[in-house]
C-alpha positions in Angstrom: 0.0 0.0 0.0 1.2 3.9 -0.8 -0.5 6.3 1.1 0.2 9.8 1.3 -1.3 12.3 4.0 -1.6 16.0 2.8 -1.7 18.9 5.5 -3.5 22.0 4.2 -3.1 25.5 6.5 -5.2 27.8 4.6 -8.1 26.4 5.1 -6.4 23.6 7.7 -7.4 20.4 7.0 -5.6 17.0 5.7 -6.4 15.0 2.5 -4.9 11.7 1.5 -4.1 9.9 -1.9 -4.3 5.5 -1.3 -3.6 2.9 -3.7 -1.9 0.1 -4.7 1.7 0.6 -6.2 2.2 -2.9 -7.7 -1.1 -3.0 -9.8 -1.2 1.3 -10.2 -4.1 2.5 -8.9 -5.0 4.9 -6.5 -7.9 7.6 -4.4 -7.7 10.4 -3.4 -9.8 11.5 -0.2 -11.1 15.0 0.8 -8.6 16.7 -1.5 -8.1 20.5 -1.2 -6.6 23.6 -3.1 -4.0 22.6 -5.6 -4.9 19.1 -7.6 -1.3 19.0 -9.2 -0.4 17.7 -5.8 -2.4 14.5 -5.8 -1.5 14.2 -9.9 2.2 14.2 -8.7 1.9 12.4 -6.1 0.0 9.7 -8.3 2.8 9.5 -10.9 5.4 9.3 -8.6 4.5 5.9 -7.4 3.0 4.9 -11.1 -0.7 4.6 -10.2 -3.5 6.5 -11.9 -6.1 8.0 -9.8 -9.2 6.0 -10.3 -11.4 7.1 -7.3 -12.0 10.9 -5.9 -13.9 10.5 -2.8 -15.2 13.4 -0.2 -16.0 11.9 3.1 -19.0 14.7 3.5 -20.2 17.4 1.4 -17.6 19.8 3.3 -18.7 23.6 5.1 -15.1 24.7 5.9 -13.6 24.7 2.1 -14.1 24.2 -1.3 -13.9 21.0 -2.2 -10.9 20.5 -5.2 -13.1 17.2 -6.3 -14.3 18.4 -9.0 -11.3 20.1 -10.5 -9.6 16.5 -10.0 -12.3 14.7 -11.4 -12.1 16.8 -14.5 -8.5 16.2 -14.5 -7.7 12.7 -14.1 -11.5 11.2 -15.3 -11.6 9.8 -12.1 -14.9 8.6 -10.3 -16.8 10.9 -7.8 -17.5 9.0 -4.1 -19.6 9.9 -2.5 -22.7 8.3 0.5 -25.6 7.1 -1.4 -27.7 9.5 -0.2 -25.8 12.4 -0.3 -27.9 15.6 -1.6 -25.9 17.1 -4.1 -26.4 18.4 -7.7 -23.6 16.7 -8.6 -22.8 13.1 -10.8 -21.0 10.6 -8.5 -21.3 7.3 -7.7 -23.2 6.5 -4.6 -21.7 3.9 -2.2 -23.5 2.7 1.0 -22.4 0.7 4.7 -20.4 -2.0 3.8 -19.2 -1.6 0.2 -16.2 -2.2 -0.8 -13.7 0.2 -3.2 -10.9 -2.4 -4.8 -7.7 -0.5 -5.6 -6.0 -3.3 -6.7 -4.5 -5.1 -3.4 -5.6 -2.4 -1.5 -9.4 -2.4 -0.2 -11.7 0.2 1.4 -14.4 -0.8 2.9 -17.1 2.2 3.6 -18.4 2.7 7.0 -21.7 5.0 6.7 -20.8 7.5 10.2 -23.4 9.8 10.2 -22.8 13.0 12.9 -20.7 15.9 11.2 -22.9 15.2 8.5 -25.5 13.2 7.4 -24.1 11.8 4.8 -20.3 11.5 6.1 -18.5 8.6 6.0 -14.8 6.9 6.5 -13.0 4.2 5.3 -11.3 1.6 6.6 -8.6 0.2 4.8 -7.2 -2.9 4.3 -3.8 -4.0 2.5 -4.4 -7.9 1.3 -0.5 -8.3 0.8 0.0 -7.6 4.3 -2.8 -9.2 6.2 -6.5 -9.6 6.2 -6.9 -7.4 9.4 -7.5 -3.5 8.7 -5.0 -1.4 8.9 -5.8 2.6 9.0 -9.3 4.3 8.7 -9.6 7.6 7.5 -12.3 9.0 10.0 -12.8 12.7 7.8 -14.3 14.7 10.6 -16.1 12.3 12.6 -12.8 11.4 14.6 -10.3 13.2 14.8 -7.0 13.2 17.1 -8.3 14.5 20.4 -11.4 15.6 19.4 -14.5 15.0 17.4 -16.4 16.7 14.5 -19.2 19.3 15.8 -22.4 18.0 14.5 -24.3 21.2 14.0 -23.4 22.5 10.7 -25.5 20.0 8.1 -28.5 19.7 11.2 -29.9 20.5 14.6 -26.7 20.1 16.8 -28.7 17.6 19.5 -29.9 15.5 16.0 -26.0 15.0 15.2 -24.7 14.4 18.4 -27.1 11.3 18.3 -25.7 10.2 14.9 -22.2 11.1 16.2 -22.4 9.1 19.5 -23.6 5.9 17.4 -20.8 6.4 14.8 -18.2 6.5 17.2 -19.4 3.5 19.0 -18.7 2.1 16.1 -15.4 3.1 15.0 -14.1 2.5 19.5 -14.9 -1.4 18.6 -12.0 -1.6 15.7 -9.3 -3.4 16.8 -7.1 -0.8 19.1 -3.7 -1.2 16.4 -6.2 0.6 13.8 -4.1 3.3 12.8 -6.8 6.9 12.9 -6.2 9.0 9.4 -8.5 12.4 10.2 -9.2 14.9 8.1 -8.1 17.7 10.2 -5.6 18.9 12.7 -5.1 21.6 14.8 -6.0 25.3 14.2 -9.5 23.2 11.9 -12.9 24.9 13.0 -14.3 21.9 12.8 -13.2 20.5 16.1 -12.4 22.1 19.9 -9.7 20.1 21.1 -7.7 18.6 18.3 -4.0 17.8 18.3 -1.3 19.3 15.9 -0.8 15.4 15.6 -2.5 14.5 12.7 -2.4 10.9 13.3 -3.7 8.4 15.8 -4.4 5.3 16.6 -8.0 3.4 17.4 -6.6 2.2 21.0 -5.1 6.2 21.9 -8.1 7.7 21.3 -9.9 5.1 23.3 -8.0 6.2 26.2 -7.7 9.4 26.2 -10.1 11.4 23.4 -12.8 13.3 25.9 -15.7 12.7 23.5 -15.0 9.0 22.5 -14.8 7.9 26.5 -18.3 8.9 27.0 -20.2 5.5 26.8 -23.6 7.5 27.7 -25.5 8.6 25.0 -27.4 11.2 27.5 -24.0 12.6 28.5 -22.4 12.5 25.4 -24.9 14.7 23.8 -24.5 17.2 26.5 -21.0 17.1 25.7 -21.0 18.1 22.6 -23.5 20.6 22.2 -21.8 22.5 25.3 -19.7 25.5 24.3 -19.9 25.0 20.3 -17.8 26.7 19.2 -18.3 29.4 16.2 -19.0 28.4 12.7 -16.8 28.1 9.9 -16.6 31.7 7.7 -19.3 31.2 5.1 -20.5 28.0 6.0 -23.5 27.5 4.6 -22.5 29.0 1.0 -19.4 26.9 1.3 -21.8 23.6 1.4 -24.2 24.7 -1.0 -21.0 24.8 -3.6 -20.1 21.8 -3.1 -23.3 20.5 -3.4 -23.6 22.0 -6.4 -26.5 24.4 -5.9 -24.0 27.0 -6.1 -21.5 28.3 -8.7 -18.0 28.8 -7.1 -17.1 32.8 -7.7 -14.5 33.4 -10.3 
C-alpha cells in the first residue's frame, strides 16, 4: 500500500491519496486547493487516480473534487444518499472500493454530517486485518467533528455518538487518518498530531470515552464553538446548488 497524508493550512485540513503501487491505482480523499499535488503524487509511485472521494459534502472549504475529477476522469464517491447536484457514484455501509491489493471498505458514520463517511482500509498483501481508517471529521486526534453544521446540533450528536461506538470497537492497532488537525474549526480540542491510533483515542479522546449517550450529547453541544466563515454557502458549492465565484 502507498498512502500519502496532505496537510492544508489555509483552510487547515488533511487530504490523502491511497492505492496500490504494484497494480497502479490509486484515491484520493477530501482533496483540497491545488490538484497537481495528488496528480504528482499519483505519478510518482505509477498509479492512476481511479477514485475521488469526499468523506462529506464539506462547510469549511471548497472541495478540489471536482477540478480533479475533471483532470484525471476519475470517479466521484460519495454516500448514497448524499444531496448534491452533482454526478458521482453512490456507495453505501459495507461496500467495498478495490484498488488493486488495497481495499476500502465504507463505514456510513453519520454526525458531522449526514451523509459522512470513513473508510477503513485494508492492505491484502500484508494481512486480512485493517489497517488505517480515514475517519474525515467524525474522529479526529483529540477531538470529534461538531455535529451542527448539516442539522440540529442535539440530532448529530445522536448520529455522532452511534458512529463513534462504532469506529471504539476496531481493533485498538487501527491506525486513525483524520481529516483535520489543529487550528480546523471543525473541532475544539484537536492535536497538531495528525495521526492516531483506534486504541489512543480510546484512552484518552474526551468525547469517544463517554459510553452514555445522554451525557455524550451534552458534551458536545456545550460551548460549540463558532461556525466556519461562510459555512452555509461553502456547502451549497459543493453541493452544487452553487457556482463557485470566479
Amino acid at each position: 500500500m502507498i498512502i500519502r497524508q496532505f496537510l492544508h493550512e489555509a483552510p487547515v485540513g488533511v487530504s490523502y491519496l491511497v492505492g496500490c503501487g504494484g497494480r497502479g491505482i490509486a484515491a484520493v480523499v477530501d482533496p483540497i486547493g491545488d490538484i497537481d499535488i495528488y496528480r504528482r503524487a499519483a505519478e510518482a509511485g505509477k498509479m492512476r487516480i481511479a477514485y475521488v472521494i469526499d468523506t462529506h459534502v464539506h462547510a469549511d472549504h471548497v472541495s478540489a473534487a471536482p477540478a480533479l475529477i475533471k483532470s484525471t476522469g476519475a470517479e466521484y464517491i460519495l454516500f448514497a444518499e448524499a444531496d448534491v447536484h452533482l454526478p458521482f457514484k453512490g456507495v453505501r455501509d459495507g461496500e467495498t472500493l478495490l484498488l488493486g491489493n488495497v481495499v476500502a471498505s465504507v463505514l456510513h458514520t453519520p454526525g458531522h454530517t449526514p451523509e459522512h463517511i470513513c473508510l477503513l482500509v485494508t492492505d491484502r498483501t500484508r494481512g486480512s486485518e485493517p489497517w488505517i481508517v480515514l475517519t474525515g471529521h467524525t474522529l479526529m486526534v483529540g477531538d470529534l467533528g461538531r455535529t451542527e453544521l448539516a442539522t440540529s446540533a442535539e440530532k448529530g450528536a445522536r448520529d455522532l455518538y452511534r458512529s463513534v461506538r462504532r469506529l471504539a470497537l476496531l481493533p485498538d492497532y487501527v491506525e486513525v487518518l483524520p481529516g483535520a488537525y489543529a487550528g480546523s474549526v471543525c473541532g475544539r480540542a484537536l492535536s497538531g498530531k495528525p495521526w492516531s491510533t483506534v486504541g489512543f483515542e480510546k484512552r484518552h479522546n474526551k468525547g469517544l470515552q463517554i459510553e452514555d449517550e445522554g451525557a455524550f450529547v451534552t458534551y458536545m453541544t456545550t460551548e460549540i464553538p463558532p461556525p466556519p466563515p461562510d459555512a452555509a454557502r461553502i456547502r451549497e458549492i459543493n453541493a452544487g446548488r452553487v457556482p463557485v465565484a470566479g
